[in-house]
Backbone as CSV, one residue per row, in Angstrom:
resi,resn,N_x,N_y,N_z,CA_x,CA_y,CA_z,C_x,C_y,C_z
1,UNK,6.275,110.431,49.608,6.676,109.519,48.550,7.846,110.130,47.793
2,UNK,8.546,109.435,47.134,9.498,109.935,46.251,8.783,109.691,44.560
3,UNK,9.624,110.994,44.207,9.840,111.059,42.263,10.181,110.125,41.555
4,UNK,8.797,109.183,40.869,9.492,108.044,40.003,9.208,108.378,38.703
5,UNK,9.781,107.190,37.547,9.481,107.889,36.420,9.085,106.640,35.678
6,UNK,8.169,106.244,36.225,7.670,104.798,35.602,7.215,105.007,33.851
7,UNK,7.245,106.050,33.076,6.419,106.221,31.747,7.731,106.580,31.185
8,UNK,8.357,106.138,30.666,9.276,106.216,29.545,8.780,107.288,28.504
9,UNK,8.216,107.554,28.203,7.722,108.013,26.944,8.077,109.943,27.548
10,UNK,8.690,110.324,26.318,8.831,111.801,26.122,8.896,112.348,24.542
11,UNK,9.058,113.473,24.660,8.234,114.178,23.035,8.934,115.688,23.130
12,UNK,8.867,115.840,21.691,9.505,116.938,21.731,8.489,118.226,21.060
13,UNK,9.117,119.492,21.474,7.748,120.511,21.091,8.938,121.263,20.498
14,UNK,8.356,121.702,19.215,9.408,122.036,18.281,9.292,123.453,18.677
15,UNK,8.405,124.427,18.979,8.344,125.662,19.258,8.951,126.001,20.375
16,UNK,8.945,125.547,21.345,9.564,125.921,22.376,11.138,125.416,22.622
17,UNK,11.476,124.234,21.781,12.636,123.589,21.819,12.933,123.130,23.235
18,UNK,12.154,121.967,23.325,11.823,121.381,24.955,11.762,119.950,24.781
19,UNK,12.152,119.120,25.344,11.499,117.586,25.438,10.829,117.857,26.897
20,UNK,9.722,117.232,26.581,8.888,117.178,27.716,8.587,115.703,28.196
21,UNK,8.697,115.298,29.453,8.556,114.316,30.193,7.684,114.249,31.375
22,UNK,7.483,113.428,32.111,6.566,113.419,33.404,7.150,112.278,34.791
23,UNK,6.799,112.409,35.647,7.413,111.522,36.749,6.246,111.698,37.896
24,UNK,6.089,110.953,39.021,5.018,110.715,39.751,5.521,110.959,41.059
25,UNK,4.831,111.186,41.912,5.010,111.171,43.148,3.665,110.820,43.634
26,UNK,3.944,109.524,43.561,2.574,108.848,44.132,1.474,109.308,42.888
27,UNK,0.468,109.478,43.661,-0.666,109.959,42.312,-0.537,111.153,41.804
28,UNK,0.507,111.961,42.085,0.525,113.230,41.681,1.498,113.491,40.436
29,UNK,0.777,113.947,39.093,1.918,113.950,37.666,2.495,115.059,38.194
30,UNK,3.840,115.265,37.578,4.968,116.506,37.850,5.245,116.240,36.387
31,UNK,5.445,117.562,35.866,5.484,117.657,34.631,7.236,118.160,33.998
32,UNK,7.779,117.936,33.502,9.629,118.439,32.994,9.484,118.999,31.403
33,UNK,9.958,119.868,31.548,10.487,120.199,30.639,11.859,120.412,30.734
34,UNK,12.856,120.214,29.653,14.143,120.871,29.350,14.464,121.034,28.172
35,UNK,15.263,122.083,28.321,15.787,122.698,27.002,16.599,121.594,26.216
36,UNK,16.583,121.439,24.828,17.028,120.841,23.407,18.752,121.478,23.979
37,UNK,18.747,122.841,24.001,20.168,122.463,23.968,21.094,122.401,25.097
38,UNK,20.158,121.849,26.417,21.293,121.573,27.820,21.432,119.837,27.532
39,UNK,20.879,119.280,26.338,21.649,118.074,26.026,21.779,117.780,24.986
40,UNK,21.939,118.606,23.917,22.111,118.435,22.542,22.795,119.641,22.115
41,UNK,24.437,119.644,21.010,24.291,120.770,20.376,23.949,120.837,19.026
42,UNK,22.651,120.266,18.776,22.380,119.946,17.361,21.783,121.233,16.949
43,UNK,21.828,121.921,15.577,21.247,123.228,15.666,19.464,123.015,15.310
44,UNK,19.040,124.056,15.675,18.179,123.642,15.825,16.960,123.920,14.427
45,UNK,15.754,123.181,13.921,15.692,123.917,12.724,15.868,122.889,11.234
46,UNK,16.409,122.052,11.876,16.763,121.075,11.066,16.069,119.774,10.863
47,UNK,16.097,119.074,9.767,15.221,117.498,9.488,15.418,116.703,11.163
48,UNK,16.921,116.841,11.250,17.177,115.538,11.794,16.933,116.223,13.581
49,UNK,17.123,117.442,13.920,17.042,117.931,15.276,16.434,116.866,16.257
50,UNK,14.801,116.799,15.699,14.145,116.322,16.695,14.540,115.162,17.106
51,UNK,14.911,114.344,16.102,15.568,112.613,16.481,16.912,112.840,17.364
52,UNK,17.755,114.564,16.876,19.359,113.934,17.767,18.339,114.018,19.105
53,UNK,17.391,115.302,19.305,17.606,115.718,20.685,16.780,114.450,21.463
54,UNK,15.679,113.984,20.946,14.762,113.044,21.898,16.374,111.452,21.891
55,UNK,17.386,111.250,21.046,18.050,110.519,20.749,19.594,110.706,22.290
56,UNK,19.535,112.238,22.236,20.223,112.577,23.276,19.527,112.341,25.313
57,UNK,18.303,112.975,24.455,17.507,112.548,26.103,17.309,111.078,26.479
58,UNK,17.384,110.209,25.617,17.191,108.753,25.903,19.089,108.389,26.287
59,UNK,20.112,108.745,25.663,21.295,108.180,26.214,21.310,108.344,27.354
60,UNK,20.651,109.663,27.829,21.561,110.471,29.056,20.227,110.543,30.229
61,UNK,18.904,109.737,30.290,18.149,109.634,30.955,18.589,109.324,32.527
62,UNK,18.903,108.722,32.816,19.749,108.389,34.316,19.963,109.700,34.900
63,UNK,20.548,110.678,34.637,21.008,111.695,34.975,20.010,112.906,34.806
64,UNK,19.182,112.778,33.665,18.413,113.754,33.552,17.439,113.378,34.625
65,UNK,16.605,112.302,34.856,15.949,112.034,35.921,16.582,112.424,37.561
66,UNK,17.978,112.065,38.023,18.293,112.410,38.799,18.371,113.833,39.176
67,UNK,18.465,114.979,37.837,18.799,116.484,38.465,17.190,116.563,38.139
68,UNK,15.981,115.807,37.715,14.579,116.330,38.244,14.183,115.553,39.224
69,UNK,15.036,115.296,40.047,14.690,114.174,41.209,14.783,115.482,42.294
70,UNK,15.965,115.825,42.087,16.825,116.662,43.070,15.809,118.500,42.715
71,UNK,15.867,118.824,41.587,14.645,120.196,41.575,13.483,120.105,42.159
72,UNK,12.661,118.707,42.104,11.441,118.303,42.675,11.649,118.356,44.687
73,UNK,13.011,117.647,44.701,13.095,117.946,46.334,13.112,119.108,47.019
74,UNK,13.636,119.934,45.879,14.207,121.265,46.533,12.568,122.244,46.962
75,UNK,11.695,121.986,46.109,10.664,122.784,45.737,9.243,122.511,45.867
76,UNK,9.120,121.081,45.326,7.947,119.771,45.307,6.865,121.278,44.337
77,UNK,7.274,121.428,43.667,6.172,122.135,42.209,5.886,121.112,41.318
78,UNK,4.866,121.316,40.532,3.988,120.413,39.801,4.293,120.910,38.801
79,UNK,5.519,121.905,37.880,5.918,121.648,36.788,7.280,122.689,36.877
80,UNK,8.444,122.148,35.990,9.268,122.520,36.290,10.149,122.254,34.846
81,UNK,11.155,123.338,34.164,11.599,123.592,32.927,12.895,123.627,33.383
82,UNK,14.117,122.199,32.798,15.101,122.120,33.678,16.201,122.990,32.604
83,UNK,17.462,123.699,32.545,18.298,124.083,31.542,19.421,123.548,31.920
84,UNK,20.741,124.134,31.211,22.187,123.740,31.364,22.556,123.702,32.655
85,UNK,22.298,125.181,32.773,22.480,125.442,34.467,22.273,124.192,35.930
86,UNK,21.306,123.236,35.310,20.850,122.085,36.413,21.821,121.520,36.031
87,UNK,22.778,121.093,35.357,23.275,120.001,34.890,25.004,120.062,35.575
88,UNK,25.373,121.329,36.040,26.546,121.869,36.193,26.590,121.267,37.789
């Protein structure tokens, strides 16, 4: 089966500075994390952080799904923490 991402819904964990998301492969959850700042340079720490960064992961979703489309092929692991580096 292939990586879908039928659940819209993602959240942010202020300690780790991560939005975390999920995508399926068939019945199986795969879990994402990525770093706040491989799509945001908002600093971090701040009132408004959490809204730019979950505000940044919703513009730029298309793409963020595609480079955890492409980590999931490479590997097929059941959780995976994407950074700048994927994005290059």
């Amino acid at each position: 089966m292939s990586l879908t991402f039928p659940n819209l819904s993602r959240s942010y964990d202020e300690a780790s500075r991560r939005i975390r998301f999920v995508g399926y492969d068939g019945m199986s959850q795969i879990s994402f994390f990525i770093d706040a700042a491989a799509i945001s340079g908002a600093p971090p720490g701040t009132a408004t952080a959490e809204a730019t960064y979950l505000a940044a992961f919703d513009s730029a979703v298309g793409p963020i799904h595609d480079v955890a489309r492409n980590a999931y092929a490479r590997t097929g692991k059941s959780m995976y923490v994407l950074t700048a580096a994927d994005f290059r």
